[in-house]
C-alpha positions in Angstrom: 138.1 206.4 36.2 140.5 209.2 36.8 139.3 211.1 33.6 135.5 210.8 35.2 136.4 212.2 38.1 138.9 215.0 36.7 135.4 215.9 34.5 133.1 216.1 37.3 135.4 218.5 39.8 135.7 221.1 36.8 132.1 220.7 36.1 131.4 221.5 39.7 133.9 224.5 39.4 133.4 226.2 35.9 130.8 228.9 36.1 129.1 230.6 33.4 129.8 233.6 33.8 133.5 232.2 32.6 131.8 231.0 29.6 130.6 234.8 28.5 133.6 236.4 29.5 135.3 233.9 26.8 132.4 234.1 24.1 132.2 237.7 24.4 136.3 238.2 24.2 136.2 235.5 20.9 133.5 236.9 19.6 135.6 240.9 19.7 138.7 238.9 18.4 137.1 237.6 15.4 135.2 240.6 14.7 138.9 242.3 14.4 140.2 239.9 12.2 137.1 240.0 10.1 137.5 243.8 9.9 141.2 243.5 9.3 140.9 241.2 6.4 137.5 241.1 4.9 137.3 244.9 4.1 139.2 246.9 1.9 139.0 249.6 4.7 140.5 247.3 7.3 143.0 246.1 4.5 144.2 249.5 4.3 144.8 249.9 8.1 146.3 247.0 8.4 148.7 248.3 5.7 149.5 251.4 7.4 149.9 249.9 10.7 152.4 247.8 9.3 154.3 250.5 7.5 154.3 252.2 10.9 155.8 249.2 12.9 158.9 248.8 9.8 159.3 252.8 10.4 159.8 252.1 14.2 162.1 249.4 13.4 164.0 251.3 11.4 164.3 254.3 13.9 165.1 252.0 16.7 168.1 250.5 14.8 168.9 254.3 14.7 168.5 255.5 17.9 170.8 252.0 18.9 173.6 252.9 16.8 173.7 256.5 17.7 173.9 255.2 21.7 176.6 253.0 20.6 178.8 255.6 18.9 177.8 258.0 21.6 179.4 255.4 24.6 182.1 254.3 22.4 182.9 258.5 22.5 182.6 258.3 26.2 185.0 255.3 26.9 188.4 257.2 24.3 187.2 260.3 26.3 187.7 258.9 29.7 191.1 257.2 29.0 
């Protein structure tokens, strides 16, 4: 009974334009991943974008130890 009635209020609340908005956004999404994964173009980009992201790691690791060393220099400086 509770289920029926849980049903009918959001069918008197969903509209459709909430139904596009979703298709359209699922159907971008999967047109992405179809890029990404089905092409050897979007293979490739997907490639670099990665190798991109490890070289930002990698630079952010340095950037955090150079900050460290730098306020460890700071602190023997102050006493």
């Amino acid at each position: 009974m509770l289920i029926c009635q849980t049903a009918q209020k959001m069918n008197k609340t969903d509209k459709p334009e909430q139904f596009w908005s979703g298709f359209s956004a699922g159907m971008f999404a999967g047109g992405l991943l179809l890029y990404a994964f089905a092409t050897k173009q979007g293979r490739t980009t997907v490639k670099k974008l990665l190798k991109q992201s490890e070289d930002v790691d990698g630079n952010i690791e340095k950037i955090i130890f150079a900050l460290q060393k730098i306020s460890k220099n700071k602190k023997n400086i102050k006493k």
